[in-house]
C-alpha positions in Angstrom: 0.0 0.0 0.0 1.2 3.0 -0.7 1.0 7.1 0.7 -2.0 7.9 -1.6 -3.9 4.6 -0.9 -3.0 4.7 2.5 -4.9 8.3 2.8 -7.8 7.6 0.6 -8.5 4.4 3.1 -8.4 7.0 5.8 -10.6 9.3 4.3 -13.0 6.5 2.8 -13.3 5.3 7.0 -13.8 9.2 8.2 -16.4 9.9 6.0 -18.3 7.0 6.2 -18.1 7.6 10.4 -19.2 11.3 10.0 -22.1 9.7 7.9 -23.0 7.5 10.2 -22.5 9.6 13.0 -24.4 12.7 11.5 -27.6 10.5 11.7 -27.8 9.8 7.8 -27.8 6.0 8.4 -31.1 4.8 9.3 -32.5 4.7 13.2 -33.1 1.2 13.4 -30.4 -0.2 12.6 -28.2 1.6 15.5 -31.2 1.2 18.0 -31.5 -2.8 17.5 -31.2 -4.2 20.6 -31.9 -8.2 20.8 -34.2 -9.4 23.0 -33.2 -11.7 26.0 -34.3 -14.8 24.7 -35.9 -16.0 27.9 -37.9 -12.9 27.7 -41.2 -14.6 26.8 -40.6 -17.9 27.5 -43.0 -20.8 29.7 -40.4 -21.9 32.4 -41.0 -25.3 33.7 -39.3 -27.3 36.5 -38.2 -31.2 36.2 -35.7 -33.6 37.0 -33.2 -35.0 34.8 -33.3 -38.4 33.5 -29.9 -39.3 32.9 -28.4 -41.5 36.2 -29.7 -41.5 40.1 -28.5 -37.9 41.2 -31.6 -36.3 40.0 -30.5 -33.0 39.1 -33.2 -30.5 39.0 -33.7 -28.4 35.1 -35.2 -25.5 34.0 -37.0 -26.0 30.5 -38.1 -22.9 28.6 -40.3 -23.3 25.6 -41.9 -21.0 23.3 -45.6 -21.3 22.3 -48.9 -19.8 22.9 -51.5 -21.4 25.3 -53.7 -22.2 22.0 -55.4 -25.3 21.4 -53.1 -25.9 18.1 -50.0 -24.1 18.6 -47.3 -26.5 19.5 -44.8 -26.4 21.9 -41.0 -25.9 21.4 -38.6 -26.3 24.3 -35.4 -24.1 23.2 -33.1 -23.6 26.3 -32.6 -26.1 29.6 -30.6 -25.4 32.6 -29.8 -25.9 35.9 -32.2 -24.9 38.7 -30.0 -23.2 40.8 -32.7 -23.6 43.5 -32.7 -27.2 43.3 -30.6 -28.8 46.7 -29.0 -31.6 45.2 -27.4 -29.5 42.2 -27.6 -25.8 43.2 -27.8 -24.9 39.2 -25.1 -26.5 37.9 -25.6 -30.0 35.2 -23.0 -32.7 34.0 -22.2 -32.8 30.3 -25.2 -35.3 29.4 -27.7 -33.0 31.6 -26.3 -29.8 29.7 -27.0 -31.2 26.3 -30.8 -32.6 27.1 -32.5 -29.8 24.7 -30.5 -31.5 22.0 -31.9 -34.8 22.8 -35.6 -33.5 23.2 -35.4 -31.5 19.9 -33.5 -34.4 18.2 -35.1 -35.7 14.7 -34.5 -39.3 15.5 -36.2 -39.1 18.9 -39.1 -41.5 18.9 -42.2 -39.4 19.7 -45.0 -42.7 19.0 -44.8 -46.4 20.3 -43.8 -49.0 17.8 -43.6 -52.7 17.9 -41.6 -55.2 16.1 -43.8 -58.2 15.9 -42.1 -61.6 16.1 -40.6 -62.9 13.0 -40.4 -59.7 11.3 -37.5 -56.9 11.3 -39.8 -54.4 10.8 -41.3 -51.6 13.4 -44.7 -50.3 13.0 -46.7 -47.9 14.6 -49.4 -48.2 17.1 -51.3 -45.9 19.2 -50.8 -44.9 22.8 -53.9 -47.2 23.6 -52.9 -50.1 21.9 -49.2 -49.9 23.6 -50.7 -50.1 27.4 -53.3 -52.7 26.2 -50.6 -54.6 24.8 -48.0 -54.6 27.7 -50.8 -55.3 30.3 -51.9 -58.2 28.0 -48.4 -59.8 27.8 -47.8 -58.9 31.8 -50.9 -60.7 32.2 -50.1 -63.7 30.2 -46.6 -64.2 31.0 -47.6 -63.6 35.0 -50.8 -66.4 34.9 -48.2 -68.9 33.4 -44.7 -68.0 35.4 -46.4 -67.5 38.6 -44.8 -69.8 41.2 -47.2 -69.4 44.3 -45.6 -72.1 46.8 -41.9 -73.1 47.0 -41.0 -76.6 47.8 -41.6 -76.1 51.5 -45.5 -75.6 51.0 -45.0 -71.6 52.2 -46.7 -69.0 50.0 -44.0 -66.8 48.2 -46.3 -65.3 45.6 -42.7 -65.3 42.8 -42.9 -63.8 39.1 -39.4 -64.7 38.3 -39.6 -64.0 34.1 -40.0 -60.2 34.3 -38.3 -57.7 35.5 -38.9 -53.9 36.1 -36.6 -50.8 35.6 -38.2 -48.2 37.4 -36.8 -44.4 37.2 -34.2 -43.2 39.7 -34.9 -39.8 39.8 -38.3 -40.1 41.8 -38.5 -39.1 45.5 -39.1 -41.5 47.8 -42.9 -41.4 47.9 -43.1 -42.2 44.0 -40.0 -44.9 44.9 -42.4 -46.2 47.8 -45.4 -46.5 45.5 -43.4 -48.2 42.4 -41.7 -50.2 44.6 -45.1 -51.9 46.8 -47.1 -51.7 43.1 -44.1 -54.3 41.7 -44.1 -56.4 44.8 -48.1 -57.0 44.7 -47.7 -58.2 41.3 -45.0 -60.8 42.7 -42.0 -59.1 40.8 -38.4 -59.6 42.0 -36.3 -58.3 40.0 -36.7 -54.5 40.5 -33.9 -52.0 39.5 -33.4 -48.4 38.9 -31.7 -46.8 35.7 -29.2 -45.5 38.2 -26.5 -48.8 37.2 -26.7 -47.6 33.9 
């Protein structure tokens, strides 16, 4: 660069600053302020599903109350009133709004029937009816009601449940008599995974 480009950059920048400064530039475009982001967002408390801490989250989603506008949750943090995290998540809490606004996130039930290696949808409806038809089946013909001493033990030995570990201790309670009156022994939390 030389002494005369070197002064017409110079007077290129002042004038285009005086311009600017002068008011000549439109308003708006000097004014824009962004908006905080949380500004107008529904802010909703829950727990994190990831291991047995149970970290507590703050979900923001955008979205009128209407009957057909649809939800979107954009930003999740930590609840810094929460007492077991005070606020702060691990890596896999800190990236949940990916995994909710994911593409290959299952949002229906499916079943694979047997012999085929393809999944097909079913209602909501048809998923409990089927799961409390095969818990019903496989309990009425695994049921072992005495053991070889004669004493009632009520065991279902083929089934097992994985219950959440994220619930408080009432909701733990409650799981934990509902599995045992079916006769269930194998109970375990997602917590070992």
């Amino acid at each position: 660069m030389n002494r005369r480009q070197f002064f017409k950059l110079c007077a290129s920048s002042t004038a285009t600053s005086a311009i600017s400064a002068l008011g000549l530039m439109p308003g708006e475009a000097l004014a824009a302020v962004r908006e905080f982001k949380l500004l107008r967002a529904k802010e909703t408390r829950n727990n994190c599903c990831y291991c047995s801490v149970g970290c507590g989250l703050l979900m923001y989603s955008h979205g009128s109350n209407g009957k057909n506008a649809e939800k979107a949750i954009f930003h999740i943090e930590g609840d810094a009133d929460h007492p077991v995290n005070r606020g702060s998540l691990c890596p896999k809490g800190a990236g949940l709004v990916d995994y909710v606004n994911s593409p290959n996130r299952n949002h229906f039930p499916e079943v694979r029937e047997p012999g085929t290696n393809e999944w097909k949808r079913i209602s909501w409806n048809e998923a409990f009816g089927r799961i409390a038809r095969l818990m019903k089946e496989d309990r009425d013909a695994n049921l072992i009601e005495k053991n070889s001493d004669g004493d009632t033990v009520n065991r279902w030995l083929s089934t097992g449940m994985m219950t959440s570990s994220a619930q408080p201790n009432e909701g733990a309670f409650i799981t934990h008599k509902f599995a045992r009156s079916l006769g269930l022994v194998a109970i375990d939390t997602i917590a070992r995974n």
